[in-house]
C-alpha positions in Angstrom: 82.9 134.8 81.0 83.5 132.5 77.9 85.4 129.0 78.6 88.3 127.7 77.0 86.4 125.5 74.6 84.3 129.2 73.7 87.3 131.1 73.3 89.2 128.4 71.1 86.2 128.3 68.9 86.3 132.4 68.5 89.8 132.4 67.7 88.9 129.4 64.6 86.6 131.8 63.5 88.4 134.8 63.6 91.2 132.7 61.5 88.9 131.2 58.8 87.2 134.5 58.1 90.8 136.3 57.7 91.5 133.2 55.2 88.2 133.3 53.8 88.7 137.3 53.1 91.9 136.2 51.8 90.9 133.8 49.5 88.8 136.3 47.4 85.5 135.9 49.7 84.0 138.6 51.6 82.8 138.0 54.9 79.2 140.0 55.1 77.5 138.3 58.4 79.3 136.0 61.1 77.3 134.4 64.0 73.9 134.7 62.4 71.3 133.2 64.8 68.3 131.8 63.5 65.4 129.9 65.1 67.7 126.5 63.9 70.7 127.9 65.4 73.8 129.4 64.7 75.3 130.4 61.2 78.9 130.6 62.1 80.2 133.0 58.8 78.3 133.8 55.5 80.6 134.9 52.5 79.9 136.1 49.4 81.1 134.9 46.0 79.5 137.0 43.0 75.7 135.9 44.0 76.2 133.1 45.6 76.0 132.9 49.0 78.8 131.0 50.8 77.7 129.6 54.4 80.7 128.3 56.4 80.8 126.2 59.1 83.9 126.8 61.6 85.8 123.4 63.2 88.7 124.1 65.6 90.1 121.3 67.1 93.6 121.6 69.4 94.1 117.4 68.9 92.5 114.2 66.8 91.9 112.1 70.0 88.3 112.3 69.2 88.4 112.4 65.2 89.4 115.5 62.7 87.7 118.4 62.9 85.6 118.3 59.7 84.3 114.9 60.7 82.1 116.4 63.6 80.1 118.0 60.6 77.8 114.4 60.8 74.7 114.2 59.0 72.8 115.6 62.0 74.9 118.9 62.3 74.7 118.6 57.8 70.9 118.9 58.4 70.6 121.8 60.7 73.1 123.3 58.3 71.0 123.1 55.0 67.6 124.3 57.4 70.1 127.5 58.5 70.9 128.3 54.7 67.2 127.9 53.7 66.3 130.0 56.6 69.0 132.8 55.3 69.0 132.5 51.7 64.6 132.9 51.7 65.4 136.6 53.0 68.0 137.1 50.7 67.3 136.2 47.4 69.4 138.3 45.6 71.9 135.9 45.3 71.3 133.3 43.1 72.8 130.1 44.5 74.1 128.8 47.9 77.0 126.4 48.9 77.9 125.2 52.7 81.6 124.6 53.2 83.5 123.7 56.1 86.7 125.5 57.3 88.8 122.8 59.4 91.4 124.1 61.8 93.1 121.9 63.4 95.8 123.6 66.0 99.0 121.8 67.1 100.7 122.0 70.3 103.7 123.6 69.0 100.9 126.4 68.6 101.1 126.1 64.6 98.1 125.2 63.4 96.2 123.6 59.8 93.6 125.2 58.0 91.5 123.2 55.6 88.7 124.6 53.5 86.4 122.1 51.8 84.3 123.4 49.5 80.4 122.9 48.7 81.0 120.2 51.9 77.4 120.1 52.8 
């Protein structure tokens, strides 16, 4: 059974792919494991390939949610791309963003997309 902490991060990645999708970018892959780890969503913009990284937060006691994207996590991040993009070179360039949501306790909640973050 999945925690709360598991289950919050599903639903942030459930709602940045329907914004993603929204925004003119297909989702073709989510939760892409590789031997680096996880590749939370992978979109597509023409032929480049658009590797997002999913930050759900419910408060800012410990920082936004875009700031736990350090230079460690930034890292792993390019390795994970590399580790993608070498199988699919089709595509002719890659960008990592980050989609920031940062949920309220009204229930409303913020969604920031920064682009070419990493």
């Amino acid at each position: 059974m999945r925690n709360a902490r598991q289950k919050r991060g599903d639903w942030g990645e459930e709602v940045a792919a329907q914004y993603l999708e929204n925004k003119g970018l297909p989702v073709i892959e989510r939760n892409v494991r590789s031997p680096f780890g996880e590749i939370d969503i992978i979109c597509k913009n023409n032929k480049e390939l658009v590797f997002v990284e999913v930050k759900t937060r419910n408060s800012t006691v410990y920082g936004y949610p875009e700031e736990s994207v350090n230079r460690a996590k930034q890292h792993k991040l390019r390795q994970l791309a590399q580790w993608y993009w070498s199988a699919h070179r089709e595509y002719h360039t890659i960008r990592i963003d980050v989609v920031a949501i940062l949920v309220e306790s009204s229930g409303m909640f913020q969604v920031e997309h920064f682009i070419a973050a990493v």
